[in-house]
N, C-alpha and C positions, 0 to 999 in steps of 0.2 A: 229147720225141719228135719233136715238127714242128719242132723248133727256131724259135719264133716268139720275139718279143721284144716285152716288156711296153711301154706307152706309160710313162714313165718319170715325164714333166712330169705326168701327167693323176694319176698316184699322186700326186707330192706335195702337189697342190692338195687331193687326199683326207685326208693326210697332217696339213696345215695347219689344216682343217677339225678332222679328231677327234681329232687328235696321237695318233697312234700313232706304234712306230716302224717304220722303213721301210728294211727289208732288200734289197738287191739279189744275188741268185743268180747271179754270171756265172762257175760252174763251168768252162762251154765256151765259151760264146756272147760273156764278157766279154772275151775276147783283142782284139775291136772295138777294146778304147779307145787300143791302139796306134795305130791309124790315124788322122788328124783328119777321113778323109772318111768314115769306118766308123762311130766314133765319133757323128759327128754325124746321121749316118741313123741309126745303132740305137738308141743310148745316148745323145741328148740330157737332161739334164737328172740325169746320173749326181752330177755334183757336188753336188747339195743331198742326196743319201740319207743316212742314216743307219749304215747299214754296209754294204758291200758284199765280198763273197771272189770269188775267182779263180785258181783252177788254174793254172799252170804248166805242169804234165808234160800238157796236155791239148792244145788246140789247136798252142802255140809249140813242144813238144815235149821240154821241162826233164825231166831223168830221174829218175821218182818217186822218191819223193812230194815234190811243191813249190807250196805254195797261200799266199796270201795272204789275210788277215782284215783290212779295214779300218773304223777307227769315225771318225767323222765329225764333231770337237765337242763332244766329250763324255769331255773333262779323267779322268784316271785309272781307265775304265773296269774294262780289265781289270785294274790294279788292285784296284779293289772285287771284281769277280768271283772274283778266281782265289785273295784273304785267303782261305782257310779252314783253319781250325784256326793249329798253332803251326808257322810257317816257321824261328826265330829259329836253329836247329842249319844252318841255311843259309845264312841272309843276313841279312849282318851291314851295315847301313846306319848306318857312324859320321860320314858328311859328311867325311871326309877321301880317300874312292878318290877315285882319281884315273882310274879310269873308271865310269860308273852300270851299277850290276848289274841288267841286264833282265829277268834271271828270276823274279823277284816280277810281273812285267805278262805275263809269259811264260803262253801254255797250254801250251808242250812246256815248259815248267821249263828244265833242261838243253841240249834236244835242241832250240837253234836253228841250225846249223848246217844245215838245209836249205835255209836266203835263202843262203848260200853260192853254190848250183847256180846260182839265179835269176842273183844277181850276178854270176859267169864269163859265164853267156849271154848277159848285156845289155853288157856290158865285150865281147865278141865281136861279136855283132850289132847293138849298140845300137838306137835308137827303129826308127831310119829301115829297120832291115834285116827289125825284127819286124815292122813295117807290109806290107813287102813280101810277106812269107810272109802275111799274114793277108788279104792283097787278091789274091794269087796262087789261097789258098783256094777264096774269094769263085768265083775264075772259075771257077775247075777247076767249082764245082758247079753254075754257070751253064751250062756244057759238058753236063755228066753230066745237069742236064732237058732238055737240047735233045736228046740221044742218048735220053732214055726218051721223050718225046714226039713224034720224029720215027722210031719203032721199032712196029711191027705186035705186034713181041712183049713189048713189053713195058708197064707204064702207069703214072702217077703215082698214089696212094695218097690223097694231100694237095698241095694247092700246095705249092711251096716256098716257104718264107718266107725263109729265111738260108743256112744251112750245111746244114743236112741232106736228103736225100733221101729220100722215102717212096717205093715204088716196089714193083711183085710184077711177074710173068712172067705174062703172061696165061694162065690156063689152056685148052686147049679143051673136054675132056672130064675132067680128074682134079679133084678136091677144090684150088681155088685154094690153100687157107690149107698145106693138108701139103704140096701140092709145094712152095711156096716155102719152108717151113722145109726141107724135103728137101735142097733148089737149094741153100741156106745151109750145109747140115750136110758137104753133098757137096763143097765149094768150101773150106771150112774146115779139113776131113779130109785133104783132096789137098794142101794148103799153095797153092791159091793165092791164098785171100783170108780175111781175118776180119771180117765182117761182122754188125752186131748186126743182133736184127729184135726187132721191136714187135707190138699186137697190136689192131686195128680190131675191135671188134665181136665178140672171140674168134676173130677172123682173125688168122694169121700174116701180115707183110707184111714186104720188105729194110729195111731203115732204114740206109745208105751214108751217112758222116762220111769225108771224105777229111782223113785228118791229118796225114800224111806231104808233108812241104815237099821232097822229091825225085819225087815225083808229077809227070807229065805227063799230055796229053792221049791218046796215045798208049797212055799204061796204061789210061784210062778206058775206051777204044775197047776191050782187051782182057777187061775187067771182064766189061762186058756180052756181051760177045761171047759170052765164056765161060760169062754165066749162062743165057744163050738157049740154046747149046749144050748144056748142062750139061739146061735143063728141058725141049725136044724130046726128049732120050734117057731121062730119066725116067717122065715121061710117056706113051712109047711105051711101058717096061716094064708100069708101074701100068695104062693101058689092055688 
């Protein structure tokens, strides 16, 4: 929800200590390691984990569904895993293909044709273009707290730590937590925004992920604009 990011090096020194294994989660947050200066602010120390996954259709914007599962070291994993019961009506391993059939280390079996999508996007974009969209991010949301902290009506939730926004509409007189989901539902409705919201305390709060790499400042300006808009005339009702 805050989008904060774990110290990565201080896990695996934990790691090494009680040897566990040591998962990395960067469903949203892991698009960083495109960049080497993102990379190295958030996700130092990604390289020693133990496995780590990564969405695709999420940040860089790959058309679902497209994630990656990576393991780290540890020779015919999903192998072992994914033997169960009898494959043999499947796959026939005689040492003579003359391509290796992945579907036995496979967890879609069949259905790997999703690294497809990945691969057109990076053969399009390659390193250097994903990096840009992902430090482009970065600012837009460095924009978007300085437009909620330099705004009467509106306030931060949570510091920001990365990508995300925590943020409500200040109320004057109405129940903070229902105008804001109100503001959300009302914005959502209308088509001009889909915004997730989270929940402090049993309070409702915005929670703003800017994902779209056609985003400008300009539309940020109009967000808010709109949600200030949007929660003065509410609010005026409800009062």
């Amino acid at each position: 929800v805050r989008g904060a990011y774990d110290a990565i090096a201080s896990l695996v020194r934990l790691r090494e200590k009680y040897h566990f294994w040591l998962h990395i989660d960067g469903a949203w947050g892991g698009a960083v390691v495109v960049s080497d200066r993102l990379r190295k602010k958030f996700m130092a120390g990604i390289e020693e984990v133990d496995s780590f996954c990564w969405d695709f259709h999420k940040m860089l914007g790959t058309a679902l569904i497209c994630n990656v599962f990576l393991i780290n070291n540890r020779p015919h994993t999903l192998g072992r895993v994914c033997s169960s019961g009898d494959d043999s009506y499947i796959f026939h391993d005689t040492g003579d293909n003359q391509v290796r059939d992945l579907g036995a280390v496979s967890l879609q079996c069949g259905r790997r044709v999703d690294s497809l999508k990945w691969f057109l996007d990076w053969k399009f974009f390659g390193k250097t273009g994903f990096a840009r969209m992902v430090e482009k991010s970065l600012d837009l949301c460095q924009y978007a707290e300085q437009v909620v902290t330099g705004s009467k009506d509106l306030e931060l939730v949570f510091p920001r730590n990365s990508f995300n926004i925590c943020f409500r509409y200040r109320a004057k007189k109405a129940d903070a937590g229902k105008l804001n989901l109100a503001i959300r539902n009302t914005l959502h409705h209308e088509g001009t925004s889909l915004v997730g919201y989270a929940l402090d305390k049993g309070r409702p709060f915005l929670r703003l992920l800017l994902a779209s790499h056609d985003l400008e400042k300009a539309d940020v300006d109009r967000y808010f604009a709109r949600v200030i808009e949007t929660g003065k005339f509410l609010e005026a009702k409800i009062v």
